[in-house]
Rosetta silent file (secondary structure, phi, psi, omega in degrees, C-alpha in Angstrom):
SEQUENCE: XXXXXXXXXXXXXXXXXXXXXXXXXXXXXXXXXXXXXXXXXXXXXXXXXXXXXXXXXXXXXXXXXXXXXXXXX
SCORE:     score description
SCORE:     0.000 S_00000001
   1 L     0.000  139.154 -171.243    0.000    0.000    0.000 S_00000001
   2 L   -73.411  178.463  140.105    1.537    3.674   -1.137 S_00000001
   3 L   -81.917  160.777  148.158    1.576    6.327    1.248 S_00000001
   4 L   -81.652   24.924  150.632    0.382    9.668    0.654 S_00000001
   5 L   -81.574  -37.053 -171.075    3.625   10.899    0.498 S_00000001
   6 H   -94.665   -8.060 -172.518    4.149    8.739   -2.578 S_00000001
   7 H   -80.698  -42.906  175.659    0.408    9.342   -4.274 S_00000001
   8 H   -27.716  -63.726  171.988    1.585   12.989   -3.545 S_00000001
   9 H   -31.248  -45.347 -149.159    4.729   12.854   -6.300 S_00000001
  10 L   -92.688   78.686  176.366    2.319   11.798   -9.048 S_00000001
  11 H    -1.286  -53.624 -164.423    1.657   15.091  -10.814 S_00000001
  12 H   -69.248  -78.010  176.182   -2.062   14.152  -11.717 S_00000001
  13 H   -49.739  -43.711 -171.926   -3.020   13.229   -7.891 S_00000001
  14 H   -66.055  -48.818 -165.588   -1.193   16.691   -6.269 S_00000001
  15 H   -66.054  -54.099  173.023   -3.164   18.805   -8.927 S_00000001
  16 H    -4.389  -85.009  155.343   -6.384   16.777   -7.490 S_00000001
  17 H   -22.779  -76.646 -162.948   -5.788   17.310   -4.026 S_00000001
  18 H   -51.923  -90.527  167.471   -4.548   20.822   -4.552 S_00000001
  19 H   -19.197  -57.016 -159.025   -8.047   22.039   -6.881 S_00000001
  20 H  -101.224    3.881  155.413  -10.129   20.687   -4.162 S_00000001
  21 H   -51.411  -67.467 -124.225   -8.325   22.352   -1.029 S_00000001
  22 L  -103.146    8.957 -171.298   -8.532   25.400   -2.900 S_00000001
  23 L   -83.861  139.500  167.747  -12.390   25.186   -4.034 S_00000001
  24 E  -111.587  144.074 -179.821  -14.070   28.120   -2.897 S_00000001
  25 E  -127.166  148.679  162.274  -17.644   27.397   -1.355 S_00000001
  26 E   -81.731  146.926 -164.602  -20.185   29.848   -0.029 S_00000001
  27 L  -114.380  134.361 -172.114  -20.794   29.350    3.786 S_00000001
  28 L   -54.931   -0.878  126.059  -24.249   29.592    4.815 S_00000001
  29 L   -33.415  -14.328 -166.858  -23.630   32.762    6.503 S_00000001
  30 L    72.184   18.937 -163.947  -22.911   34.380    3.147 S_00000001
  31 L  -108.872  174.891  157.963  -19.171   34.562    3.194 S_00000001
  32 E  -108.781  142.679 -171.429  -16.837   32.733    0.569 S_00000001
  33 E  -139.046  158.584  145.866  -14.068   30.524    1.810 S_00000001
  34 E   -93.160  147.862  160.106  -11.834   28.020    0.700 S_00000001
  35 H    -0.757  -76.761 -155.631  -12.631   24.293    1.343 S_00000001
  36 H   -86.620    4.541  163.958   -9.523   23.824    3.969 S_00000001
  37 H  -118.487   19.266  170.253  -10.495   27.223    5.955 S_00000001
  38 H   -72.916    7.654 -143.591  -13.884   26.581    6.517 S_00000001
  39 H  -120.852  -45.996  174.058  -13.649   25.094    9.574 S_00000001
  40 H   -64.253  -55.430  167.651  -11.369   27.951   10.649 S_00000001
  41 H   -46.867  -47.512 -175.698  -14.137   30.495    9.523 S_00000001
  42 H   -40.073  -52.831  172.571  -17.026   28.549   10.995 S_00000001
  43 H   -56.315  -32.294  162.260  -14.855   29.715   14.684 S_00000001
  44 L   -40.894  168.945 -161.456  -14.609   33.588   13.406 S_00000001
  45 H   -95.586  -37.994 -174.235  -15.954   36.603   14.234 S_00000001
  46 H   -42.618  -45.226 -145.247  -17.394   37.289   10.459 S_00000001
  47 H   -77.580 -111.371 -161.600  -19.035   33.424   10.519 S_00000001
  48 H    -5.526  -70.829  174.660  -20.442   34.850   14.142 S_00000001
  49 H   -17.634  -69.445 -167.720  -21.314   38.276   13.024 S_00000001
  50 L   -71.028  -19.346 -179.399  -22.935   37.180    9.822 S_00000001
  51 L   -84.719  -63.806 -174.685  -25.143   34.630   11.693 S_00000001
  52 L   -40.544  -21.260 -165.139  -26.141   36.830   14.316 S_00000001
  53 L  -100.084  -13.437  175.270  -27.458   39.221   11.530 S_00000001
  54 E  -116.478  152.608 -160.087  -29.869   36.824    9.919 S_00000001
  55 E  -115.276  161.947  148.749  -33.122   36.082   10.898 S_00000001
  56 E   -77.774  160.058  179.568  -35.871   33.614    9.288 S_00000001
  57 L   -94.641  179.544  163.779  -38.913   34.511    7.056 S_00000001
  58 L   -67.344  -21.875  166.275  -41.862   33.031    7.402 S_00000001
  59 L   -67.578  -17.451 -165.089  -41.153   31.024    4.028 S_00000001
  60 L    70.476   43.346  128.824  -37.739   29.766    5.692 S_00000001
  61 L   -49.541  149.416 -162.227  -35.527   31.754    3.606 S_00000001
  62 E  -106.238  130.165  173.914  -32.444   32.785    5.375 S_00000001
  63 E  -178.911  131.006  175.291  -32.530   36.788    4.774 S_00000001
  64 E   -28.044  132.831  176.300  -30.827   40.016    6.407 S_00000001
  65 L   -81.200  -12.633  167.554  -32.865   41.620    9.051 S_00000001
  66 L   -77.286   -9.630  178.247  -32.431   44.858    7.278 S_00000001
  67 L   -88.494    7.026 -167.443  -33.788   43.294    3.976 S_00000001
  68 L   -79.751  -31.683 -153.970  -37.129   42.044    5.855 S_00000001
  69 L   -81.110  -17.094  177.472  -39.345   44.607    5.483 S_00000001
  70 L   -98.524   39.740 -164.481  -38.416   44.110    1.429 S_00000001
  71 L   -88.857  168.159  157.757  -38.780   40.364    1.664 S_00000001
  72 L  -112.148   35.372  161.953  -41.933   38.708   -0.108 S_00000001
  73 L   -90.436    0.000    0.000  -43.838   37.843    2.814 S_00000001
């Protein structure tokens, strides 16, 4: 059985790896991250902030309490 030291070397697998570290995802909070710092964000003040700031509709939509009164409920 290889290591991941040796699957690293192999040009094809590293770019793999590498692309999907590096994927940026939207965090349900509304920030963009990459893949390997969400975890880091999730712990953050923004992640924190940004939660703290959104309320539910009555529809369940996730949406800014300053955007409610233009929501379409």
């Amino acid at each position: 059985m290889k290591s991941f030291k040796e699957y690293y070397k192999d040009p094809m697998f590293r770019k793999k790896v590498l692309d999907y570290k590096n994927e940026k995802i939207e965090c349900e909070c509304g920030a963009i991250t990459s893949r390997v710092n969400r975890y880091r964000h999730l712990k953050g003040k923004i992640h924190v902030n940004n939660m703290n700031r959104l309320e539910y509709c009555k529809c369940g939509e996730k949406i800014k309490r300053s955007q409610h009164a233009d929501h379409c409920c």
